[in-house]
C-alpha positions in Angstrom: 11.3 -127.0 2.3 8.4 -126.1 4.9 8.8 -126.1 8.0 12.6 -126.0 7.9 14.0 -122.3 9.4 15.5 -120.4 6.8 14.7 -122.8 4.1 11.2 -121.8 4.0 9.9 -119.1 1.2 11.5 -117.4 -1.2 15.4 -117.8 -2.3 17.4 -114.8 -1.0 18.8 -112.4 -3.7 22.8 -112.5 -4.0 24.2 -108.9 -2.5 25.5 -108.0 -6.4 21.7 -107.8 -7.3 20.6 -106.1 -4.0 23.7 -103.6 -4.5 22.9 -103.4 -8.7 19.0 -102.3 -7.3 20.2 -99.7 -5.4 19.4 -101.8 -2.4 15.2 -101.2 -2.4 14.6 -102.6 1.1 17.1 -100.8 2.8 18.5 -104.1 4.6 22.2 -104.7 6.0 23.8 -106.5 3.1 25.4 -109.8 3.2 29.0 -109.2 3.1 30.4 -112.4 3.8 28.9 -114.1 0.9 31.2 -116.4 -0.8 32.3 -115.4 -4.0 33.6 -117.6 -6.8 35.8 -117.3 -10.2 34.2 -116.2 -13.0 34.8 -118.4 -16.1 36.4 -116.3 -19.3 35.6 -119.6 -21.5 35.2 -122.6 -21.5 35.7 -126.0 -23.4 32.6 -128.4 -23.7 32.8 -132.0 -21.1 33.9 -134.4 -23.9 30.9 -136.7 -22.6 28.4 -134.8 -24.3 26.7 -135.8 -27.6 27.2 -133.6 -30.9 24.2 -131.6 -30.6 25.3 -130.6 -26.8 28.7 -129.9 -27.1 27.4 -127.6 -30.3 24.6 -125.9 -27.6 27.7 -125.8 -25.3 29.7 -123.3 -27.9 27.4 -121.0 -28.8 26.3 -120.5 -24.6 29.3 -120.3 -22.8 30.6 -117.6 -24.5 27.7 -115.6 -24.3 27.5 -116.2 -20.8 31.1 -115.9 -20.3 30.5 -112.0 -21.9 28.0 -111.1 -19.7 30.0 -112.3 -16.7 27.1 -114.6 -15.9 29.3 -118.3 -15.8 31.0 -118.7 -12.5 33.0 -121.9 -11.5 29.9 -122.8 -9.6 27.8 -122.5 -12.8 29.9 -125.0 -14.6 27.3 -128.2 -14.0 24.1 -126.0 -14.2 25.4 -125.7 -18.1 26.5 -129.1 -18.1 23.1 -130.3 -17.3 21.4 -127.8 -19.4 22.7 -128.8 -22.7 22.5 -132.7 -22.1 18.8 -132.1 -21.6 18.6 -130.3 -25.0 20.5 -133.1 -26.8 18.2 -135.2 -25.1 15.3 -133.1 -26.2 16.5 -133.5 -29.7 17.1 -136.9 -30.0 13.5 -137.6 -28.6 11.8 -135.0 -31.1 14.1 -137.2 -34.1 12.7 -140.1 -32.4 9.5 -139.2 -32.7 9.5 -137.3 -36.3 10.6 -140.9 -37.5 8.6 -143.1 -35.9 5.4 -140.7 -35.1 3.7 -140.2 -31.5 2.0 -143.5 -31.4 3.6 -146.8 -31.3 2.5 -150.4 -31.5 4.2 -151.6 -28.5 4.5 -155.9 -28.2 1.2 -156.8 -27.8 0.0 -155.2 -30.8 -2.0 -151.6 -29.3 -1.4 -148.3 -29.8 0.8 -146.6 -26.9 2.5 -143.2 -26.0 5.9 -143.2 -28.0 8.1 -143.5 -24.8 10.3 -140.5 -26.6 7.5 -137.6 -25.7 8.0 -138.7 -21.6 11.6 -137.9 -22.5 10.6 -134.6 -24.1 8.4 -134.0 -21.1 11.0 -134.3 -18.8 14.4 -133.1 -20.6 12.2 -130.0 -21.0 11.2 -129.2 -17.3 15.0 -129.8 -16.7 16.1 -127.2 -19.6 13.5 -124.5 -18.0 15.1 -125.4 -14.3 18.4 -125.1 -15.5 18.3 -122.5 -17.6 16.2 -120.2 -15.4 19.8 -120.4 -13.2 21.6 -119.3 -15.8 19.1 -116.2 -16.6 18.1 -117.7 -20.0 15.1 -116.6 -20.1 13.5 -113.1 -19.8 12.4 -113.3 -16.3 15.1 -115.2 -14.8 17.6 -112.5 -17.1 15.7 -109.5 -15.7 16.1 -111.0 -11.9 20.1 -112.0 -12.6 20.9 -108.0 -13.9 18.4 -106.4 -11.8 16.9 -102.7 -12.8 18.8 -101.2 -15.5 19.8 -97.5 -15.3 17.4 -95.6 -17.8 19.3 -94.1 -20.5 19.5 -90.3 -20.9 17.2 -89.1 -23.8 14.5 -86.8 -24.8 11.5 -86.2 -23.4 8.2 -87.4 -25.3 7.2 -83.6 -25.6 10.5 -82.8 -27.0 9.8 -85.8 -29.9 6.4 -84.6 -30.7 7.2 -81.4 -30.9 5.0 -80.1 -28.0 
């Protein structure tokens, strides 16, 4: 939010990622940061529709193995895979009844399921940018990896 101190700019990096870098800028660490519980697994909310629920299976474990889910996570997945069953029901929606509908006065209009679409998919790239699902969030949640030992290019080719 501008113009509110310490909200303003960009979101802080958690100490495991500042520690995991090798601490680049050299800055006192946070210490006291709260930590939570991480989750080992998981069952799915029984609110959630068929195609959630099955989203919900096949993340939480892989989350859960790479020690990303914590007890705080728990409704940023929630949220996540109701947006893609939402996403899916719209794109059925609209694979039935096409993208342009007759709507009561007899014109054409914007089949109300692409808004839907629209919106279920800016919440599945919010959400799942939190849970490091997608390349850039994953680098910034793991940080620098450690190169691994191997040969030099010279070496390969022979040089």
């Amino acid at each position: 939010m501008a113009g509110v101190a310490g909200r303003s700019g960009r979101r802080p990096k958690p100490v495991e990622r500042k520690v995991a870098a090798g601490n680049p800028g050299k800055r006192a660490l946070n210490r006291a940061a709260p930590k939570f519980n991480e989750i080992v697994n998981i069952d799915p909310p029984e609110w959630l529709d068929e195609i959630s629920r099955e989203l919900w299976l096949h993340l939480a474990p892989l989350l859960c193995a790479q020690q990303v889910l914590q007890a705080t996570d728990i409704q940023n997945l929630e949220l996540y895979c109701a947006a893609y069953g939402r996403f899916r029901e719209a794109q059925t929606h609209i694979a039935e009844n096409g993208i342009v509908m007759t709507n009561d006065q007899g014109t054409a209009t914007k089949n109300p399921a692409a808004t839907i679409i629209n919106e279920a998919t800016r919440q599945m790239a919010t959400f799942g940018s939190l849970l490091g699902l997608d390349p850039s969030s994953r680098q910034r949640l793991l940080g620098p990896q450690t190169p691994v030992a191997g040969a030099e290019l010279s070496e390969i080719l022979g040089m």
